[in-house]
C-alpha positions as CSV (number, residue, x, y, z in Angstrom):
1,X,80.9,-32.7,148.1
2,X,77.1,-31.0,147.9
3,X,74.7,-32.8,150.4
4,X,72.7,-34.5,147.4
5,X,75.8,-36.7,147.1
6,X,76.5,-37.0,150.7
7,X,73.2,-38.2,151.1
8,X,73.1,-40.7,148.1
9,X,76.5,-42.2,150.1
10,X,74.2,-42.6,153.2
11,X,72.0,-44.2,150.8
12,X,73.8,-46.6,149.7
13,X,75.8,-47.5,152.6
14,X,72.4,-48.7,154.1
15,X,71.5,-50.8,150.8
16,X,71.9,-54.5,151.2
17,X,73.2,-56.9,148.7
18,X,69.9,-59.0,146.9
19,X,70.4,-61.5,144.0
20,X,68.0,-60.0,142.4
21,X,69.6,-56.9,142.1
22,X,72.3,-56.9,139.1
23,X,73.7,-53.1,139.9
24,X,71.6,-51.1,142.8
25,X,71.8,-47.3,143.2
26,X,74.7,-45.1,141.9
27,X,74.5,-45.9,138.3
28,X,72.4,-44.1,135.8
29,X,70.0,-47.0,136.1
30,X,69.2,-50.3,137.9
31,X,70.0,-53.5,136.6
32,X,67.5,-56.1,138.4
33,X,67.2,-60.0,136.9
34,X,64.4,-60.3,134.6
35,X,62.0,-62.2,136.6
36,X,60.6,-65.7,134.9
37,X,56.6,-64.0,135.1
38,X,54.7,-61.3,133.9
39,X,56.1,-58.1,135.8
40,X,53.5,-55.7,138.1
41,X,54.3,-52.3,138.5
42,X,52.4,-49.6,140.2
43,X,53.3,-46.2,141.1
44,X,51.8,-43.8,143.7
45,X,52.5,-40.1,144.5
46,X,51.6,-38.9,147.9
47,X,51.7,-35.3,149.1
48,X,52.2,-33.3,152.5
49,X,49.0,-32.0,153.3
50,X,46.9,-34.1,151.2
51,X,47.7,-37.9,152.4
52,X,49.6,-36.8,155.9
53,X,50.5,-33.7,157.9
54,X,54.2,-34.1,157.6
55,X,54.4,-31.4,161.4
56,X,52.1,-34.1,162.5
57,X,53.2,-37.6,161.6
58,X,56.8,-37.3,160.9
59,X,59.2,-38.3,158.2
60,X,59.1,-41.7,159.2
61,X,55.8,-42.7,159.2
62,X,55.3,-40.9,156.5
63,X,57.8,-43.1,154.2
64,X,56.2,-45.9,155.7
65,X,53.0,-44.9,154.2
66,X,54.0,-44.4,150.8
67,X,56.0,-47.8,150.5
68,X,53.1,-49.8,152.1
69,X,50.5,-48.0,149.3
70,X,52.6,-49.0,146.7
71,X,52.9,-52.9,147.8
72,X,49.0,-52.3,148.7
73,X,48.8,-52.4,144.8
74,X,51.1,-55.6,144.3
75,X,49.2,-57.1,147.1
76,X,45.7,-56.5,145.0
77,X,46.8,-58.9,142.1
78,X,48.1,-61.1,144.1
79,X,51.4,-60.1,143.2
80,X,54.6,-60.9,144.9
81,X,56.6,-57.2,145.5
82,X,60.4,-57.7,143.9
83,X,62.0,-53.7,143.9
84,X,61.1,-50.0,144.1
85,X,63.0,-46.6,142.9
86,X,61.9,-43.7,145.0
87,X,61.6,-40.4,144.1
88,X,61.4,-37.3,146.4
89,X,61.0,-33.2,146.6
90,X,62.2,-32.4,149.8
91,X,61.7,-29.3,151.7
92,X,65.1,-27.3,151.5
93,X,67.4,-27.8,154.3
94,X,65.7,-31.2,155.5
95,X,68.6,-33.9,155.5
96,X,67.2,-35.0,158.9
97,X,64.2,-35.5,156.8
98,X,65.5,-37.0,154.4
99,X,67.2,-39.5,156.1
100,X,64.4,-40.4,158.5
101,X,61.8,-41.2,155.1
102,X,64.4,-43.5,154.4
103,X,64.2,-45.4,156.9
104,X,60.1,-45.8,156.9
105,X,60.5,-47.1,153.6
106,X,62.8,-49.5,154.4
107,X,60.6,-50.3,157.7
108,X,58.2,-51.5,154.6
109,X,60.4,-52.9,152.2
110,X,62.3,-54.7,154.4
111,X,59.2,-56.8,155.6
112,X,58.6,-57.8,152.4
113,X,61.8,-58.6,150.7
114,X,61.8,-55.5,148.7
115,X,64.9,-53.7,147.4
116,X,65.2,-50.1,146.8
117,X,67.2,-50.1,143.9
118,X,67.0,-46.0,143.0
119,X,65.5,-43.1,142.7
120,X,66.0,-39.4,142.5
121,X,66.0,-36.3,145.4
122,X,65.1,-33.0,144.9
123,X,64.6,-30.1,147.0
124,X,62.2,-27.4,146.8
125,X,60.5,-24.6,148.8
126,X,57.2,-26.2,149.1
127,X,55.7,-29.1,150.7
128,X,57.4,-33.2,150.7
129,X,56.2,-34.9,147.8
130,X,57.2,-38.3,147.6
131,X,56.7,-40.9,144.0
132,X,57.5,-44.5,144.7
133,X,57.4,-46.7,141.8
134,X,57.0,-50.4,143.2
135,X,57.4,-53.7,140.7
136,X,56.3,-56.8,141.3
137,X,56.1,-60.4,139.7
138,X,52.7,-62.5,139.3
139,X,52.7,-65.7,140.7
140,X,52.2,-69.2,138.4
141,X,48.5,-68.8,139.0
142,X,48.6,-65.4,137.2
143,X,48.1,-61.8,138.3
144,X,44.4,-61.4,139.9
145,X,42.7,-58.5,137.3
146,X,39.7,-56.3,138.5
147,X,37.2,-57.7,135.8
148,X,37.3,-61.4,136.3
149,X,33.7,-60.9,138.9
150,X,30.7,-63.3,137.5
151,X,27.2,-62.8,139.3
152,X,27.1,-65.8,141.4
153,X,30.1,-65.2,142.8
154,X,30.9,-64.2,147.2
155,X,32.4,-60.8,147.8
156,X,34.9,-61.1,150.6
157,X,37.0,-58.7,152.3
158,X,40.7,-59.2,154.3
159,X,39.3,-56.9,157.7
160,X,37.9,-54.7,159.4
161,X,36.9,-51.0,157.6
162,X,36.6,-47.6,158.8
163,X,38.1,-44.7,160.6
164,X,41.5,-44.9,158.7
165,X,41.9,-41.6,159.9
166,X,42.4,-42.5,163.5
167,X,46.1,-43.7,162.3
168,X,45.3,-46.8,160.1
169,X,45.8,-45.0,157.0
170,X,49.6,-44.7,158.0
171,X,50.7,-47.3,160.5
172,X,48.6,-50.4,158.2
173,X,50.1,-53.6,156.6
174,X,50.0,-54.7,152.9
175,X,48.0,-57.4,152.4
176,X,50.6,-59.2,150.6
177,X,50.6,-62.6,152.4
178,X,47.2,-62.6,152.7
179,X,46.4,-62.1,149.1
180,X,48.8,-65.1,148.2
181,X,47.7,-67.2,150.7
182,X,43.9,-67.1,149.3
183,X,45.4,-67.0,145.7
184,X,47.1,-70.4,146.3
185,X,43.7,-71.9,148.4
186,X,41.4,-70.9,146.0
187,X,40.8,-68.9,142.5
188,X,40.3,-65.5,142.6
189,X,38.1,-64.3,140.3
190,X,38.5,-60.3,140.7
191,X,40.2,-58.4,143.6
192,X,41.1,-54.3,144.4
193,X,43.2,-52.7,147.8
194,X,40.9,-50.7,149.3
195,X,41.9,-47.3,149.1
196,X,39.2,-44.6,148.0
197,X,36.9,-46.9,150.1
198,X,34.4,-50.0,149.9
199,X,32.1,-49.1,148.2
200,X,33.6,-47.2,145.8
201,X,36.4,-49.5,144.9
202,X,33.8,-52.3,144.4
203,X,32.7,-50.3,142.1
204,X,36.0,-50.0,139.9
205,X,35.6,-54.5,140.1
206,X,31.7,-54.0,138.8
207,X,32.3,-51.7,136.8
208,X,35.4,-53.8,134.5
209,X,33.5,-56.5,135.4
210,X,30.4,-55.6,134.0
211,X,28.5,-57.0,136.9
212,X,27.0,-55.8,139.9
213,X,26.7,-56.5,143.8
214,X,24.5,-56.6,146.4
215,X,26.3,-56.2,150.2
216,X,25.0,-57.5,153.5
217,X,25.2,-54.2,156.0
218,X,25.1,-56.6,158.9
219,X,28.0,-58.8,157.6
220,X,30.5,-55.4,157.0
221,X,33.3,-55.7,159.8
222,X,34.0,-52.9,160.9
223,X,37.1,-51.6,163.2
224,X,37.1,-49.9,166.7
225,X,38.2,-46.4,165.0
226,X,34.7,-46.6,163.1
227,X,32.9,-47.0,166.4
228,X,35.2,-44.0,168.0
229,X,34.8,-41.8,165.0
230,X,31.0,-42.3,165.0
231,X,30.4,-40.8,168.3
232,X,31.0,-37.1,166.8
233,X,30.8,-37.5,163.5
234,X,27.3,-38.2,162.4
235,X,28.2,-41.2,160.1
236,X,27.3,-44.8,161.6
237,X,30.4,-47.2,161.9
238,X,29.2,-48.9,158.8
239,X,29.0,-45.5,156.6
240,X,32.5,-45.1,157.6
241,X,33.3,-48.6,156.4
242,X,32.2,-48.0,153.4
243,X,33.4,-44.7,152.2
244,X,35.8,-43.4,154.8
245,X,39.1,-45.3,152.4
246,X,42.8,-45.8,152.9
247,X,41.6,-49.0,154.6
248,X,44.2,-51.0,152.3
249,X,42.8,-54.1,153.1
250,X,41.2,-56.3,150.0
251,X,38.0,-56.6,148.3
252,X,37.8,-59.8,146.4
253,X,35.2,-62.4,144.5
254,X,35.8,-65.8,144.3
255,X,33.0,-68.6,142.8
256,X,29.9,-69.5,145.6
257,X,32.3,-73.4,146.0
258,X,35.4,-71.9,146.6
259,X,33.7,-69.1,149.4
260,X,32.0,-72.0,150.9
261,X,35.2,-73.6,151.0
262,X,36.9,-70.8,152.7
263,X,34.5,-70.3,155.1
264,X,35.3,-74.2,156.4
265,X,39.1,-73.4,156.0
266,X,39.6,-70.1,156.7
267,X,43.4,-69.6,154.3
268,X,44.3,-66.7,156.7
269,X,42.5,-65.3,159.5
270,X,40.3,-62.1,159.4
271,X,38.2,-63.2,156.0
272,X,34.5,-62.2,156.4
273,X,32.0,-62.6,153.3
274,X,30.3,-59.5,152.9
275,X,28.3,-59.9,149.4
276,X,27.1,-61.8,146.2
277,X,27.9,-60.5,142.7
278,X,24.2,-60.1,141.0
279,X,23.6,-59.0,137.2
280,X,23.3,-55.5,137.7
281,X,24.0,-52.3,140.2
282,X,25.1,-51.5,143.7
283,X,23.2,-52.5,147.3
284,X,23.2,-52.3,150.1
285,X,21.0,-55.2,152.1
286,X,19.7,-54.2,155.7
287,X,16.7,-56.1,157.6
288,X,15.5,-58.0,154.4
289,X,15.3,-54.8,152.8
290,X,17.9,-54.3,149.6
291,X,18.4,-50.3,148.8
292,X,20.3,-48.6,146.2
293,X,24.4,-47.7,147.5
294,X,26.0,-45.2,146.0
295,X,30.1,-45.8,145.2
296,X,31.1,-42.9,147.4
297,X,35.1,-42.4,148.7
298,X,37.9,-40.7,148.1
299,X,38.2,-38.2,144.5
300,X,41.0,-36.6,144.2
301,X,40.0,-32.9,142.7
302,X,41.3,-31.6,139.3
């Protein structure tokens, strides 16, 4: 028996049974139960050397990573995550590897109720690449879109932002509770996971919005890592929060009533109002004084 298949036996020797699940891996395909709302699915692809140092980080966390980015997108419509197929190139002669990813992206999926139902493996002589494919279902409230922002409206965000680099870009949680909890307290008008950064992924909710924002510098929360980070980097704690990215926590808008309201009664801890949609462009408000802010973060190159 080739190690492919000896692994896939590891595989699914470790898969446990969910209702859900109709046949799991070791078919052609999946069979999951259709779910009674409209289905989510996202898919990210994340590389050695671009979004972690595999010699540095390890397999583990690693896998973690690339399950939690995935939910991350559930999480942003307020989705609730159901199943995920997996797909990975692994370096030749890695089944220690192999089997150590595993196991980070069941550390993720298993906090959330997530089966992984499939896949494919594949081995190469280059760098761990690793495609997860994660599918959600919209709660009876409906799934939270990017271009539902009025002007009027608060801009909140879940936490703290900044120096993701520090570790918080692999070791971070999926918003996924949170983002129901505040879908079911009040209506979300438009939401994003921040992952290219604040500012910029603002931008993508003005932008489909056709709106624009105005943010409070002194209202930003930003983490102890953005402090740290500042000391050597030249940036301010707040420039990191804004632009440093793979934050993963939540940008959202909700109506000036309902903010008010959460303010009061805080639906989960760690909310912190941080703007107002307006008619037109991006700002930045410090000392009484509004300035232009550019919707800089994370591009990947082409």
């Amino acid at each position: 028996m080739s190690q492919e298949f000896h692994y896939i036996r590891w595989l699914r020797s470790r898969t446990t049974a969910d209702p859900r699940v109709l046949v799991g891996p070791g078919d052609d395909c999946a069979v999951l139960a259709a779910p009674t709302r409209p289905l989510l699915v996202t898919t990210d692809m994340l590389m050695d050397g671009t979004d972690f140092i595999l010699a540095e980080v390890g397999p583990r966390r690693a896998g973690r990573k690339a399950m939690a980015a995935n939910l991350s997108d559930i999480a942003s419509m307020a989705g609730v995550p159901l199943a995920a197929v997996v797909s990975v190139a692994l370096p030749r002669a890695s089944r220690e590897l192999a089997e150590q990813l595993y196991l980070g992206l069941r550390d993720v999926a298993d906090a959330f109720n997530v089966s992984i139902v499939g896949g494919d493996t594949n081995s190469w002589d280059a760098p761990l690449a690793i495609s997860v494919t994660a599918f959600g279902e919209a709660t009876d409230r409906g799934a939270v879109l990017r271009s539902g922002a009025k002007p009027g409206d608060w801009v909140f965000v879940t936490g703290p932002l900044g120096g993701s680099i520090r570790g918080h870009h692999l070791d971070f949680t999926p918003r996924v509770r949170e983002a129901l909890a505040v879908h079911a307290a009040v209506e979300l008008r438009a939401m994003c996971d921040i992952s290219d950064g604040l500012a910029a992924d603002l931008g993508h909710i003005l932008e489909e919005s056709g709106c624009g924002a105005v943010l409070f510098a002194d209202a930003i929360p930003t983490t102890a890592d953005a402090v740290e980070l500042s000391r050597t980097s030249g940036k301010s704690p707040l420039q990191h929060a804004l632009g440093d990215g793979e934050d993963f926590e939540l940008v959202f808008t909700v109506s000036a009533s309902d903010g008010a309201k959460m303010l009061r009664e805080p639906p989960v801890p760690g909310l912190a109002k941080i703007g107002e949609c307006v008619e037109s462009g991006l700002w930045l408000e410090s000392d009484g004084k509004r300035e232009p802010l550019q919707a800089t973060g994370w591009v990947h190159d082409f």
